[in-house]
N, C-alpha and C positions, 0 to 999 in steps of 0.2 A: 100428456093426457092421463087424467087419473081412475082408475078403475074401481069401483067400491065394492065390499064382499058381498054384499044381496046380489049385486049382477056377475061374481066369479061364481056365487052357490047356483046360480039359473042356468048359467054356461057346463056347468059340472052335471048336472040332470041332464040337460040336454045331448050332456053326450057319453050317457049311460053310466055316471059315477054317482055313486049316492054318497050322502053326511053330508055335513057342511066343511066347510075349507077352516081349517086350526085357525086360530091366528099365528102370526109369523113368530120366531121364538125371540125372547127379547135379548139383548145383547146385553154382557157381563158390565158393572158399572165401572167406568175410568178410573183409575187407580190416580189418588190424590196425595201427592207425596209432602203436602204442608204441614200436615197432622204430626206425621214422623220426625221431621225436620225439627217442627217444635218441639216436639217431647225430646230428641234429641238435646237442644241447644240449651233448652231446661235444666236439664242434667248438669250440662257444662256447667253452666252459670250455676248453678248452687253449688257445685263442687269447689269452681273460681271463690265464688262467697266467702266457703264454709275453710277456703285454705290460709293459712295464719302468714299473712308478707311480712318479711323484717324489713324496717326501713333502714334506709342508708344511712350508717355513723358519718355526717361530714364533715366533725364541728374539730374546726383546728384553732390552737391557742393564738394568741398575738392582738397584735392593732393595724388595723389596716390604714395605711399610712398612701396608699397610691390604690387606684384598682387594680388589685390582685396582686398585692406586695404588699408582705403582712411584718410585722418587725415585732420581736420580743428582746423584753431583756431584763434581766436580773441582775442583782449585789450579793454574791455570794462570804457570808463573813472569814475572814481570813487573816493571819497575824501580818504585821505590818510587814513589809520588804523595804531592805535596804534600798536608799537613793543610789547607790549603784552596787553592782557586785561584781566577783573576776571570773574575767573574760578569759583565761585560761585554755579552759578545755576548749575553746573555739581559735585558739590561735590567737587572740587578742587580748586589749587591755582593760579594763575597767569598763563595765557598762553600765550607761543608766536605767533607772527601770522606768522613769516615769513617762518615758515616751515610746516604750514598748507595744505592740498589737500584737496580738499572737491569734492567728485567723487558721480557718480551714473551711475548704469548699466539700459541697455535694453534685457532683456532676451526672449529666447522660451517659458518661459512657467515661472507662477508665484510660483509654489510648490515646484522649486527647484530638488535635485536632479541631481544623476550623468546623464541625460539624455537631462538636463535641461542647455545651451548655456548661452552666453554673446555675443549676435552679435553687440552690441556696450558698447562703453564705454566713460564717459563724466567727465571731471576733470576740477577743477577752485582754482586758486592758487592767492593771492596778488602781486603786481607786483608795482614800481614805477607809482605813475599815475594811477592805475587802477584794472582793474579785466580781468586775463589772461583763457579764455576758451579755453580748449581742446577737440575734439572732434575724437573719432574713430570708421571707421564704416566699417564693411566685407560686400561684395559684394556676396563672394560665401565660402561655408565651408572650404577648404583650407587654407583660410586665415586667422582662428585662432591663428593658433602657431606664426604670424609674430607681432597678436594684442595685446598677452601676451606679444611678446618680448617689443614691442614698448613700453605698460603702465609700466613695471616694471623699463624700462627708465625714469621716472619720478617719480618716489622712490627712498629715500633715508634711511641711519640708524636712521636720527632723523624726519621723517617725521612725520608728525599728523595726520591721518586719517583722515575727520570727514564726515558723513554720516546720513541719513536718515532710519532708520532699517536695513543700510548697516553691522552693528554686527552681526544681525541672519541670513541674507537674502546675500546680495552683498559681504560680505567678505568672507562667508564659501564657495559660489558660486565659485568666481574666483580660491579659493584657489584649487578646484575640479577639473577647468579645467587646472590648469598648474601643477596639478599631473599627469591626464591623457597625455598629453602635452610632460609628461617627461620633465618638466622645474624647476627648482628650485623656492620654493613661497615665491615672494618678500612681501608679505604681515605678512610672521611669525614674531613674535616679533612686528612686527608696535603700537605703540602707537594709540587706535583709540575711538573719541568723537563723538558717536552715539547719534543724537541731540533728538530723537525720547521722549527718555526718561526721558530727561528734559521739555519737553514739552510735555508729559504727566503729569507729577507733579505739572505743572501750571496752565496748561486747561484741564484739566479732569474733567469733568462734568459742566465747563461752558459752554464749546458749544458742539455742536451735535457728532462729536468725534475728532480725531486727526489725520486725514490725512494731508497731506503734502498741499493737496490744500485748505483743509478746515484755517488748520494754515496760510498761507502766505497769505489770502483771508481775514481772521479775523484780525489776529495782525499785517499784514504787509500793508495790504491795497491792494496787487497785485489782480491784475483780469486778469485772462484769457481769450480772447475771441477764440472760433473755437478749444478749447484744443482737442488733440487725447486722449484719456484716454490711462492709459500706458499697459491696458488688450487686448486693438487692435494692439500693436507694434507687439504681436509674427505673426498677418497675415498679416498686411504690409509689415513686411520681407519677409514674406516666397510668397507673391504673388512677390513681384519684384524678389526673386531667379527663380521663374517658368517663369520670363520674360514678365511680367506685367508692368504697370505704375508705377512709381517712386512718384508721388506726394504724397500718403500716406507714406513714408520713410523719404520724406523730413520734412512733419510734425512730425514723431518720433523723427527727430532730433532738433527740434525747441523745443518740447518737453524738450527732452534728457535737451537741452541748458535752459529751462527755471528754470529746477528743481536744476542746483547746482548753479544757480546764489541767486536763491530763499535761498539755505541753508546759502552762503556767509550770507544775510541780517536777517536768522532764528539767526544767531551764534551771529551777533550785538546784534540784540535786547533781545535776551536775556541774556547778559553777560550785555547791558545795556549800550554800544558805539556806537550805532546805530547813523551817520552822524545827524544834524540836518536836519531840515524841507526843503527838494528841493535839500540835497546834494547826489548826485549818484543817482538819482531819474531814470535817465537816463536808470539807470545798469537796475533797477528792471524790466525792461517792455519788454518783446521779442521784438526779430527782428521781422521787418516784409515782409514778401514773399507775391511772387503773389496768391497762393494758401492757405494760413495761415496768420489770421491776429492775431497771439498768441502774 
């Protein structure tokens, strides 16, 4: 029941109170928190606007020859090599050069292991004129089974191996994944000249030890400048798989590229055909990128 204030001012006289009845006091207005909210979010966003985003370098060399398996490769000019040289310092006799491979991997992880990849893989063969580099690189895990197929394309029944600790390390490696692969391993039977161990027999205990770069730095004269060490390739991959920058990848490959050019010149000088003074001088020195001056 509702009561109007002419009949509460009548009630009020009648019972000895004089004035009239206030009216009632009005209540504070609701507090609207959209106004703030906006001005808020306002703020943001032209901050967001006004902030300068670097886009993501993702742009890797090569041809993409499978999805997500990229192949490069180059003719580096170089003096001729003899149709065979001595086999010497390897315990043997006379080799030929023209069915030589001289490869080296970029793996996940240095221990090895069925768990342990090959996401690239780098080959360098003699060729009229020069030094023929081969480069393969996976983009994303999938593209394994297509990088196996491609390298065992470049094998033959009388190939020559020849490698950097690639006996204990890169050969047993590869052979693991084109087991799992279900691929037949074009490496069984391969004839293969693990340079490592020749050059331990030589320099061991002249210099400091026998890494690949301590060797090529010693007896070859090569210098590196801006080198990736090959213990950062497994996160340089694995940041561009998560869709990161690419510049560190591309140094793995310049890497990749420096280390079988290096063994071509390891394989000279120690059989002891090593071009004269300024010939393929060229070969020895990486390319040079905007980001790597290796």
């Amino acid at each position: 029941m509702s009561v109007s204030l002419e009949k509460l001012q009548r009630l009020r006289r009648q019972a000895g109170h004089e004035g009239a009845v206030s009216s009632p006091a009005r209540l504070p207005p609701v507090h609207d928190p959209l106004p703030a909210l906006r001005r808020m979010l306002g703020i943001r966003e032209r901050a967001q606007a006004s902030r300068v985003v670097r886009a993501c370098d993702r742009a890797l060399p090569g041809d993409e020859i499978a999805p997500g398996l990229l192949r490069l490769e180059e003719i580096l000019p170089f003096a001729a090599v003899a149709p065979h040289i001595d086999g010497t310092f390897a315990r043997t006799g006379m080799l030929p050069t023209a069915n030589m491979l001289f490869f080296d991997t970029e793996t996940t992880g240095l221990s090895g292991g069925t768990g342990t990849r090959a996401f690239m893989v780098g080959a360098l063969d003699f060729v009229p004129g020069g030094l023929r580099v081969r480069q393969l690189l996976i983009t994303h895990l999938s593209a394994e089974p297509a990088m196996l197929r491609e390298f065992s394309r470049w094998l033959a029944e009388d190939t020559r191996l020849v490698s950097y600790n690639g006996r204990c390390y890169d050969a047993p490696l590869l052979a693991a994944r084109y087991r799992l692969a279900r691929q037949g391993t074009p490496l069984a039977g391969l004839e293969h000249l693990d340079l490592l161990f020749p050059a331990r027999r030589r320099y061991r205990g002249v210099w400091e030890n026998c890494r690949l770069a301590t060797i090529e730095y010693r007896a070859l004269g090569i210098v590196r400048e801006d080198d990736l060490p090959g213990s950062e390739a497994p996160g340089a991959w694995l940041q561009y798989l998560r869709g990161g920058d690419a510049g560190l990848l591309r140094r793995v490959l310049q890497h990749n590229f420096q280390d079988v050019v290096t063994l071509a010149h390891l394989l000279l000088h120690l059989s002891g055909s090593a071009p004269s003074h300024g010939s393929g001088a060229d070969a020895a020195r990486c390319r040079e990128t905007s980001d790597s001056g290796v």
